[in-house]
N, C-alpha and C positions, 0 to 999 in steps of 0.2 A: 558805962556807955562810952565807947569809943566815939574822938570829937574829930569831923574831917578839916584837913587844913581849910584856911582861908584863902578866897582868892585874890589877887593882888588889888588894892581898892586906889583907884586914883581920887588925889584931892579934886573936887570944883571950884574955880574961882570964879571964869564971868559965866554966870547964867543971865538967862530973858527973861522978865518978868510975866510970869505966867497968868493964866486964872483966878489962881490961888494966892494971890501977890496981897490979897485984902489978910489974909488968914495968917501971913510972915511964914511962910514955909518956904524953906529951899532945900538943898539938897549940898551936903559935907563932903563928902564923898561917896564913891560909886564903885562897883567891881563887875565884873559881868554876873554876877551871881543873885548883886541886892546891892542896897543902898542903906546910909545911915543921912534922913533928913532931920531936920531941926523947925518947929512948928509951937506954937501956941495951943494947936488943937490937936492934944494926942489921941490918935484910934488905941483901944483893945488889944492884947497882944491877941492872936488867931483870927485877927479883922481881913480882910482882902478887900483891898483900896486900889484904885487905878492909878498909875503912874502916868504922866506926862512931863519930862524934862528937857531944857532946852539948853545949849551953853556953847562954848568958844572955847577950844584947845586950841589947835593948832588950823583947825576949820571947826564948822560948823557941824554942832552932835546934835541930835535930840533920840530921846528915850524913850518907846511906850509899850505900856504892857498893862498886865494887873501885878499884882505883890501881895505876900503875906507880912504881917508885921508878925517879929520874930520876938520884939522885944523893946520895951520902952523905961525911960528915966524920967521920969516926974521933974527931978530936980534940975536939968540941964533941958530939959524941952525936945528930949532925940527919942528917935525910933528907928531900930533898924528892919530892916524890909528884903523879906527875898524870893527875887524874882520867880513867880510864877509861871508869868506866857508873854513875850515878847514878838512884837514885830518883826520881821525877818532882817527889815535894815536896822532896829536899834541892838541886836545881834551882832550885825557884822560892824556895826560903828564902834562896839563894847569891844569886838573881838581885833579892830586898826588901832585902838585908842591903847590896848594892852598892848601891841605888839610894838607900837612907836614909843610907853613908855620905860618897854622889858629893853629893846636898844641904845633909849638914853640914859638907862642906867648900866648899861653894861658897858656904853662908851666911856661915863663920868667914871668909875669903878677901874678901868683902864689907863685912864689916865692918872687917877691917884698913885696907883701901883709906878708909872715909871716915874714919877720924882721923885 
């Protein structure tokens, strides 16, 4: 079985404390594809669970859609999840948030090169 690349996953650092804030779930990082969160309470892998995320890049994101879980780790508490059916703006906030950070690494990456 041939495996498609990945798409570029940005780390999360501030999220909002959601719903789910009783349960210790957040969200590790994100790609527009899927997400890998970190939970107490892992679903099934072929489960479809509704997504709701909230967080602080450089403005203000939030996330929602449904998701499959692709895949989970018992021992570290993760599951990775890919994107099923998104909202139209958490689309296009996936699709500002990749593009602002494919430029700051292409700047940082540039600047390595002339010293």
């Amino acid at each position: 079985m041939e495996r498609t690349p990945r798409a570029r996953r940005f780390p999360v650092v501030d999220q909002y404390p959601g719903p789910d804030q009783g349960e210790g779930l957040f969200v590790a990082d994100l790609s527009c594809t899927g997400a890998r969160v970190c939970t107490r309470n892992l679903a099934p892998v072929g489960a479809q669970i509704d997504v709701r995320c909230t967080f602080v890049e450089d403005d203000l994101y939030s996330v929602i859609g449904i998701a499959d879980v692709v895949r989970r780790n018992e021992l570290t508490g993760e599951m990775g999840l890919r994107f099923v059916w998104l909202t139209a703006e958490s689309k296009e906030a996936l699709l500002r948030l990749e593009g602002r950070r494919t430029r700051a690494s292409s700047a940082r990456r540039r600047s390595i090169i002339r010293r």
